[in-house]
N, C-alpha and C positions, 0 to 999 in steps of 0.2 A: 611402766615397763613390766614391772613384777605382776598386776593384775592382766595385765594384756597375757603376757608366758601363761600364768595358774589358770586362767579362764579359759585361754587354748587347752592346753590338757585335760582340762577336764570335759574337752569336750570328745575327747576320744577314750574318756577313764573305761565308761561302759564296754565299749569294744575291745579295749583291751581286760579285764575284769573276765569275760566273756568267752577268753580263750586262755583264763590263767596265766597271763604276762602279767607283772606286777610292773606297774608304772610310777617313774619314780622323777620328781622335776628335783632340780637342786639349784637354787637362786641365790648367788652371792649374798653374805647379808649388807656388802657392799657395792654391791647394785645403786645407781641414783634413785633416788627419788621423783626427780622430774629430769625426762631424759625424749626428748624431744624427736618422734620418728613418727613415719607413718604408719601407726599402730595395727590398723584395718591389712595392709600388707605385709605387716610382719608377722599377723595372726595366720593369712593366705601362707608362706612360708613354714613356720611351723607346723601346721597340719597337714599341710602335703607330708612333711617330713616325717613326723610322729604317722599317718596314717601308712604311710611303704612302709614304716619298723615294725607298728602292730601286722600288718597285712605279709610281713617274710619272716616272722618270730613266728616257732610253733607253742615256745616255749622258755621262762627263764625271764627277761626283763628288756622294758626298751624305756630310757633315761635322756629326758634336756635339762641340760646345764645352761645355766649363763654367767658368765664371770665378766666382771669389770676389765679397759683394756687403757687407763685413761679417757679419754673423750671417745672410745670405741667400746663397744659390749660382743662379745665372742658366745656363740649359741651353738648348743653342740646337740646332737641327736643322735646318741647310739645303741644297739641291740645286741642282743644276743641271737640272731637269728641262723638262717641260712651261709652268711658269709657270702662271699664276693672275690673276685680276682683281677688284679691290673688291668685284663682282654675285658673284664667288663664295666667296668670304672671308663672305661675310655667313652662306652656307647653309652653309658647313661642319659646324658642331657641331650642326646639325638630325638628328636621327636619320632615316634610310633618305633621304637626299636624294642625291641626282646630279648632279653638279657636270657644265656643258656646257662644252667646250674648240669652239671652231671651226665652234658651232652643232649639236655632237652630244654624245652622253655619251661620256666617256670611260673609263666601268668598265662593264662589263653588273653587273646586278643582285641577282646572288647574292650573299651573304655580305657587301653593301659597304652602310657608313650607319651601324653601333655604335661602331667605333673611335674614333675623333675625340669622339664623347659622351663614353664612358664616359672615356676621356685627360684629358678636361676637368673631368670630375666629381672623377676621383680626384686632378689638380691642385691643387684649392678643398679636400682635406682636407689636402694638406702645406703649400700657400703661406701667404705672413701673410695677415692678414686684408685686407691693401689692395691684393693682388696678386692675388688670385683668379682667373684666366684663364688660357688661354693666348691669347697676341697670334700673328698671322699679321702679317709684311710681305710682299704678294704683287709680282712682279712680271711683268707680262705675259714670255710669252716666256724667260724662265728662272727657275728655280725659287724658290719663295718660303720665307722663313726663319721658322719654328716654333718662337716663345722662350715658356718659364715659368719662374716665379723658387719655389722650397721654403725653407722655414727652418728652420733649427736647432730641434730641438722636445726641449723635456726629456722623460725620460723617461716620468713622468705624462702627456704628452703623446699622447704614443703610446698608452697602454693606453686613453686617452680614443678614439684612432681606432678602435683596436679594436672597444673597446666599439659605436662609432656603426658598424662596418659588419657586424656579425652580427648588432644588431636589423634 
C-alpha cells in the first residue's frame, strides 16, 4: 500500500516541482503492511486526483495522506489551489462538465470531464459498501480536499473485480 501511494506520487513529483508546488505525501506509520486491494486502480485513482491538484494549484502545496481506518485506509488529496464552491462540487463527477471559477471556465475543453467519473466509478469497486464515493470538502478561495475510503478485500475479492471489469 505504502509503495503503491510513494510510487504514484512520484510520478507527478516532476510536474508538480515544475510549477513550484511542493508536494507532500504523508503515510501513517500505521499503515498495514500487507493490505489487500487492487493496487493498479488505486494508483488510476490517486493520479487523476494528485494530477486536478497539480493542474488548479498555481502555487503553495498539493498533499496525500493515508491514515489507517480499522480494516478500511482513508486517502485524502488536498491543495492549496484555486478553491471551489458547493454549485461546483455538485458537477464534478458529471462527465464533460465545466466547472466556472469567477464566472468563466477554468479549463478549455479538450481532454477535460472523464477523470473525476471514471476515479469515482473505480472508488465504488474497492470501497465497503457504505462508503462508495468520493466526498469533496470545497472551500472557496483555497483548495478543496478529495477523500475516499478502500477496504481490505480478500483475495476472492479481487478476482471478483476482475471478473466485473472485463465483462
Amino acid at each position: 500500500l505504502k509503495d503503491t501511494l510513494q510510487n504514484t506520487a512520484q510520478l507527478v513529483e516532476l510536474q508538480a516541482k515544475k510549477k513550484g508546488i511542493e508536494l507532500i505525501v504523508e503515510l501513517d506509520p500505521n499503515l498495514p503492511i500487507n493490505f489487500c486491494t487492487d493496487h493498479v486502480r488505486l494508483s488510476q485513482i490517486v493520479l487523476n486526483l494528485l494530477n486536478n491538484a497539480i493542474k488548479f494549484t498555481k502555487e503553495g502545496i498539493v498533499k496525500l495522506t493515508a491514515l489507517p481506518m480499522n480494516d478500511w485506509i482513508k486517502i485524502s488529496v488536498e491543495d492549496s489551489g484555486i478553491g471551489m464552491n458547493q454549485e461546483s462540487v455538485q458537477k464534478l463527477f458529471s462527465t464533460y462538465t465545466q466547472i466556472e471559477f469567477e464566472g468563466r471556465q477554468i479549463m478549455n475543453p479538450n481532454g477535460v470531464g472523464l477523470g473525476l467519473n471514471i476515479a469515482s466509478s473505480l472508488v465504488d469497486l474497492l470501497a465497503p459498501k457504505t462508503q462508495k464515493r468520493i466526498s469533496v470538502v470545497p472551500v472557496p478561495n483555497q483548495g478543496p480536499t478529495f477523500s475516499f475510503i478502500i477496504e481490505n478485500k480478500e483475495t476472492q475479492d479481487l478476482d471478483d473485480l476482475s471478473k466485473t471489469s472485463s465483462s
